[in-house]
N, C-alpha and C positions, 0 to 999 in steps of 0.2 A: 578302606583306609586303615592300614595298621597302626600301629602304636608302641611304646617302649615306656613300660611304667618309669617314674621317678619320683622322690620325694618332696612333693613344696613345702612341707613343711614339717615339725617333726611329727605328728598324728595326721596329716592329710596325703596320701597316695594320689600321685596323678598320673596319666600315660600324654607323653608327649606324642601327638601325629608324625608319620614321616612318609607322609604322600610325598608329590613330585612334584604339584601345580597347585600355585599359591592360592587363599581366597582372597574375596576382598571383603575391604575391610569392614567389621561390625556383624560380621557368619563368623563363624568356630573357625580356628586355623585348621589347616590342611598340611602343612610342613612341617621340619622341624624350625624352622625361619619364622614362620608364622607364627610362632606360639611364643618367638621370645619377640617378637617385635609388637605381639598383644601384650604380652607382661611387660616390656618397655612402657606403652600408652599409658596401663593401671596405674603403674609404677611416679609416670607424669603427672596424671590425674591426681595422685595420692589415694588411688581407691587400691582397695584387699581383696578384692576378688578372681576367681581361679582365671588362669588365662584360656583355661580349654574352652572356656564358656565363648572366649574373645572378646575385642573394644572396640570400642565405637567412637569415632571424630565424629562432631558433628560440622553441616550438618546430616541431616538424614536425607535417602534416597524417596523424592515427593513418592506417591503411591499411584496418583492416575495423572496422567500426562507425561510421564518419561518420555524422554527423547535423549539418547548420548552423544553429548555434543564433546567434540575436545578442540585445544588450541594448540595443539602440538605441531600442525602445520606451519603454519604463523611464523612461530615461533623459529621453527631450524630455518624456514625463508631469513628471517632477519639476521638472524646469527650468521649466517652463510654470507648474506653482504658485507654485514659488517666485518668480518673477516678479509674477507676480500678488500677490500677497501683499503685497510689498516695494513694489510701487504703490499700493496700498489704504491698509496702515499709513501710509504718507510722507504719502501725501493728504491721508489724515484728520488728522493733525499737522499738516500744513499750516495745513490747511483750518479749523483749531482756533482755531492762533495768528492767522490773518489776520481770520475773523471771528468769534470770540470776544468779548464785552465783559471786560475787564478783563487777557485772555492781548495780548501783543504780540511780533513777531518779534525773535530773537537769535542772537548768536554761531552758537549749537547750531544753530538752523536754517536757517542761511547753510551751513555747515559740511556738515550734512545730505543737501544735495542734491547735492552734488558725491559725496561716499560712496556713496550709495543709485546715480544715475546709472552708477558703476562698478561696482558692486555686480551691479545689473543687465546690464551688459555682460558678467561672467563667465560666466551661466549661457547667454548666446546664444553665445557662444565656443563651450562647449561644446554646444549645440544644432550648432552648424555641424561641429564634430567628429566628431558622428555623422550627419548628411546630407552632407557631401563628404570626409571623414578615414576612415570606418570605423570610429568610436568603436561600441565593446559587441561588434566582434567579435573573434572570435581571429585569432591575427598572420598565421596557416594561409590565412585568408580575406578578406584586404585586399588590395588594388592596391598596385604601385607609385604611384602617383597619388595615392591615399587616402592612402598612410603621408606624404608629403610633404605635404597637407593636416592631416593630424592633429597632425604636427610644427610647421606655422605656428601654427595653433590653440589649442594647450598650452601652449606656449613664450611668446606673447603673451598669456595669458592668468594667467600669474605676475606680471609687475608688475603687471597690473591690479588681482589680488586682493589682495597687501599693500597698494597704494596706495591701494584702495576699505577695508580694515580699519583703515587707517591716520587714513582723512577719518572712519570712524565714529566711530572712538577719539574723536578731536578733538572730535566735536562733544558726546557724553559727557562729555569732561573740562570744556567749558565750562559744558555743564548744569550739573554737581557744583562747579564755580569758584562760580557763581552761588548755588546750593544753600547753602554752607559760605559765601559773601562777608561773612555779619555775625555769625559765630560767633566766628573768630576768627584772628587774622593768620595764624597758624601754616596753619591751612588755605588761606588765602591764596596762601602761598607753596607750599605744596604742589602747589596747582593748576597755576602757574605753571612752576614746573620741571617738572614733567609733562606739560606740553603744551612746552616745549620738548624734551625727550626725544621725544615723538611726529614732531618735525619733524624730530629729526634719524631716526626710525626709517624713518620715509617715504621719504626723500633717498635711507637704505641702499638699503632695497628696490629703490628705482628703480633707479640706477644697477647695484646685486650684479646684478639680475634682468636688466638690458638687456645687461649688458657681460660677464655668464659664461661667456663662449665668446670667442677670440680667434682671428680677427677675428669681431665682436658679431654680423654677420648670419647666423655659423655657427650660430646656437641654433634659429634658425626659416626661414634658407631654406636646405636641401639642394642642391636643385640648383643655385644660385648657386656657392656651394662646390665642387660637383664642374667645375662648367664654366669655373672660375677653377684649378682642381687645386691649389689652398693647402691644404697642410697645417693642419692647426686643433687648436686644444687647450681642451676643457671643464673647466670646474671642476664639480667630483660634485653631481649635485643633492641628495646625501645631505647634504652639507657647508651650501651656501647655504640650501636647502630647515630643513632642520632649524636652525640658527641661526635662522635669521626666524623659524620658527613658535615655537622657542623664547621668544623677545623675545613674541613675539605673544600666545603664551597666560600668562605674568607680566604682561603689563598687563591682560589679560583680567582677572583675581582683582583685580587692583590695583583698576581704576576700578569693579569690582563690589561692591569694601567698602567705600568711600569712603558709598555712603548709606546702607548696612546700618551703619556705625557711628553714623552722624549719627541716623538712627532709633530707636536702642536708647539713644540721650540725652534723646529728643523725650519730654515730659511726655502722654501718651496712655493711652487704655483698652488691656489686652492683643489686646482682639478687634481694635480697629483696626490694632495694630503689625501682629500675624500678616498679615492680609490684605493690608499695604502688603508686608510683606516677601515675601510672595506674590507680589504684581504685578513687585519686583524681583528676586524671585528667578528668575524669569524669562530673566533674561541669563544666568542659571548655565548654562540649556541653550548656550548660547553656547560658554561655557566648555570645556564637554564637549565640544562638537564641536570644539574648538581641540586638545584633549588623542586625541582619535578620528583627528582626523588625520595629527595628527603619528605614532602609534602604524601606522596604516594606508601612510605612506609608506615607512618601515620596512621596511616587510614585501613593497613591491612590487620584483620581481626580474625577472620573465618575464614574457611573453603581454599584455604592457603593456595595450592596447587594450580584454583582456576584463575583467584582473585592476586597473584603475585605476579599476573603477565603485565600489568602497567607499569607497577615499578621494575619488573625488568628492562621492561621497554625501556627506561626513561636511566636506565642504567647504560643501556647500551648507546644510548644517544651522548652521555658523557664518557663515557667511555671512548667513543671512536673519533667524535670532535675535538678530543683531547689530544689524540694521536695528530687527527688535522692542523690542530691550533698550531702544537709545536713544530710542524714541518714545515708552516706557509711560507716563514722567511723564507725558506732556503727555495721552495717551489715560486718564489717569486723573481725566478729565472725565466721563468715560461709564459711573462707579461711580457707582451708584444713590447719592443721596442719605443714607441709612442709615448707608450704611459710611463718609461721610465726616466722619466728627465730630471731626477734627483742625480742621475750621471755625469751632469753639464750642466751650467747656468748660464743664461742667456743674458748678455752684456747690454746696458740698457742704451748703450748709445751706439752700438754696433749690428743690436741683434746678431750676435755671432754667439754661440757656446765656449766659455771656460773652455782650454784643456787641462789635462793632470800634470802637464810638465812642462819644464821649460825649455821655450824655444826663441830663436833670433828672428825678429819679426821680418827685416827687410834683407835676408840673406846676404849682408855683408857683416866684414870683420868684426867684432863690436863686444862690447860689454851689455848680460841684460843683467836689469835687477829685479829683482825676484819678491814678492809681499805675499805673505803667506796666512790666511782666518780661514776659521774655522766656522760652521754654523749654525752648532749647539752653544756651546758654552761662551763664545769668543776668545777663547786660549788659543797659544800658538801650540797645536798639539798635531800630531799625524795621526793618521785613520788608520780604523783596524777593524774597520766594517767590513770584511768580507763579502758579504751579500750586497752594499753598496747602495742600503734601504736608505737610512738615514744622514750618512755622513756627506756635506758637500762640500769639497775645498776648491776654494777660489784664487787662480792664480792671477796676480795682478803684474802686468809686464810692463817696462817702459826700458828703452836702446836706446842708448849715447852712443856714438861713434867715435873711434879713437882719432882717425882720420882728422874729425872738425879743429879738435886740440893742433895737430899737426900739420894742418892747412891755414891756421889760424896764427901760430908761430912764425911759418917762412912768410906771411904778409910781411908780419911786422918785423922780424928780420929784414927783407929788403930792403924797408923805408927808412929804419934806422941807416943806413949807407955804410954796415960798418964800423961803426962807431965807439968799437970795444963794447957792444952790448953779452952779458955776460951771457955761455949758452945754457939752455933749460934743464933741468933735472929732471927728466919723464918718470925717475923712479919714487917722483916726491909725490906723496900724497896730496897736495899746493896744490901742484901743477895738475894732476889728474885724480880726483877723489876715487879712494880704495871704496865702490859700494860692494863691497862684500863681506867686511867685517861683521857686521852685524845683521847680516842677511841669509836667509838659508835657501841652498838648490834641493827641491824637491822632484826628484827620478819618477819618469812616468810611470804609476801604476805600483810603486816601491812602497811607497806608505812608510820609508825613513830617509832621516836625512844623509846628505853626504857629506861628510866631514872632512 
């Protein structure tokens, strides 16, 4: 192994190594990588000792029984689903709204892709974690090389994941904005402060997450730090970590009720509530992985590398259910027929289905009148449910014929014989009540009025 003296200090000479293949860690370094990623450790530890000697994580490699076990397997298996997944679901959302007749793209779906995008960059982070960091194995059995790999990879991989949970929120809350937009103001505004909270929740992350460490590049490059010898000072990931995910799993419940309440308003058969509250309860698992993780961060203390696969795990569980939660609406295109009878209401004295528009019951000439509710709120409002989950408007019909007016007059025309009876005014409101003044035609499948 050669070497290249330098100074650490002003009366101590040292020779930095500049092999080619790293050690691991708690042996002498071997590189010139190695020797500043041991002087990084000392430097953590707050110990003064040379780095040529090298540092040591604990804990220690046992002495009789070794077996090298890693979890790196595992780990890209999962990562690799969940990726998949999260491409499949988005797709098909997409691919719903774009060509769909009737669906067309919003807020939610602009919002979307940016989420999902990041979303997906998490689990390759950590895919790269355990092909050049060492992720799944014990600390006993990683390079100096690795741990300063692992440490860029982790470290940039915390803003990305509040700011990818932050875009998903967002596009959630403007589904549910839209959802709730004609029920009633108060939800309205709800919406609204809530996705200004989400923006400013976002900003946090960003910045808490980039700037935790002073100076910021202390969080993810080690050796930069050692080869600059600035002392550095972190803020606990217990601290930042736990706050945000805090924050994090309170909106989780929050934007999860929002249409579990709106649902349990919706005028519907039970069979169909259940199974919509199904579809949405769905994000619950979400949830849970938001509450799994924060519990799993908790608990990690040592052996980082091997003991940090749970709360992965339960990272990537909220993570891709997230993706899930927010697509279901629109993927609740792909429920059989059957179950969608929020589309029609069934007439309780006809058993026949509601249609969306109005039509002349007995195909002759005639006036209909038209009553128009709603089966949230009870306002006279039009729908703007697109997906067509919640909203069910009931057309209430009933036909006068002009005809009966006009067959009704020439009786009693004849009988009079004549009699200078004066003739009718068909234009009078009297003679044939105007129902249309105060009634609205609603165009099939239009969702406004026509005026």
């Amino acid at each position: 192994m050669s070497s290249i003296p330098v100074s650490a200090t002003s009366t101590i000479a040292t020779s930095i190594p500049t092999g080619t293949i790293s050690a691991i860690i708690g042996s002498p370094p071997n590189t010139t990588k190695d020797y500043y990623v041991a002087k990084y450790l000392l430097m953590a530890f707050g110990l003064k000792t040379d780095p040529i000697h090298g540092a040591l994580i604990p804990p220690r490699r046992p002495v009789e029984g070794y077996v090298f076990e890693t979890r790196g397997p595992r780990i890209l298996t999962s990562m690799s689903i969940a990726i998949a997944t999260m491409i499949i679901i988005t797709g098909l959302r997409l691919g719903l709204r774009i060509f769909r007749r009737g669906l067309w793209v919003g807020l939610d779906d602009y919002t979307i892709v940016p989420g999902v995008l990041l979303a997906i960059c998490w689990p390759t982070l950590q895919m790269c974690a355990v092909i050049y960091g060492g992720a799944g194995k014990h600390m006993y059995d990683i390079t100096y090389e690795e741990f300063a790999n692992f440490k860029h990879f982790s470290n940039l991989s915390k803003p990305i994941f509040f700011i990818s949970v932050g875009m998903i929120k967002v596009s959630i809350c403007f589904f549910n904005r839209r959802l709730t937009s004609m029920t009633s103001r108060p939800w309205l505004i709800f919406n609204n402060v809530f996705l200004v909270l989400l923006v400013a929740y976002i900003i946090l992350s960003l910045f808490w997450t980039i700037f935790q460490c002073n100076p910021a590049f202390a969080g993810w490059d080690p050796i930069r730090v050692a080869k600059e010898g600035k002392e550095f000072q972190c803020m606990s990931d217990n601290i930042v970590g736990s706050t945000l995910s805090v924050i994090h799993v309170i909106m989780d419940f929050v934007l999860l009720s929002v249409p579990l309440i709106v649902l349990w308003k919706v005028r519907m058969g039970w069979g169909t509530k259940l199974r919509l509250y199904f579809v949405f309860s769905i994000g619950a698992v979400s949830c849970v992985g938001s509450v799994m993780r924060q519990i799993e961060q908790k608990k990690l203390s040592r052996d980082t590398l091997w003991n940090f696969v749970l709360l992965q795990d339960w990272t990537l569980v909220d993570l891709t259910f997230g993706v899930v939660a927010a697509s279901l609406p629109i993927l609740s295109a792909f429920i059989p027929a059957s179950w969608k009878s929020v589309r029609g209401t069934t007439d309780a004295s006809t058993g026949k289905k509601g249609a969306s528009g109005a039509h002349n019951l007995n195909g002759t000439g005639g006036f209909v009148r038209t009553t128009r509710r709603t089966s949230i709120s009870g306002k006279r409002e039009f729908s703007d449910s697109m997906e067509n989950i919640v909203r069910t408007d009931v057309i209430e019909l009933s036909f006068e014929n002009k005809s009966v007016y006009l067959d009704g007059e020439s009786v009693r025309g004849n009988s009079a014989g004549g009699k200078g009876a004066a003739p009718k005014d068909w234009n009078s409101d009297e003679t044939f009540p105007n129902h249309f003044k105060t009634e609205t035609w609603v165009g099939r499948g239009s969702g406004k009025a026509d005026t």
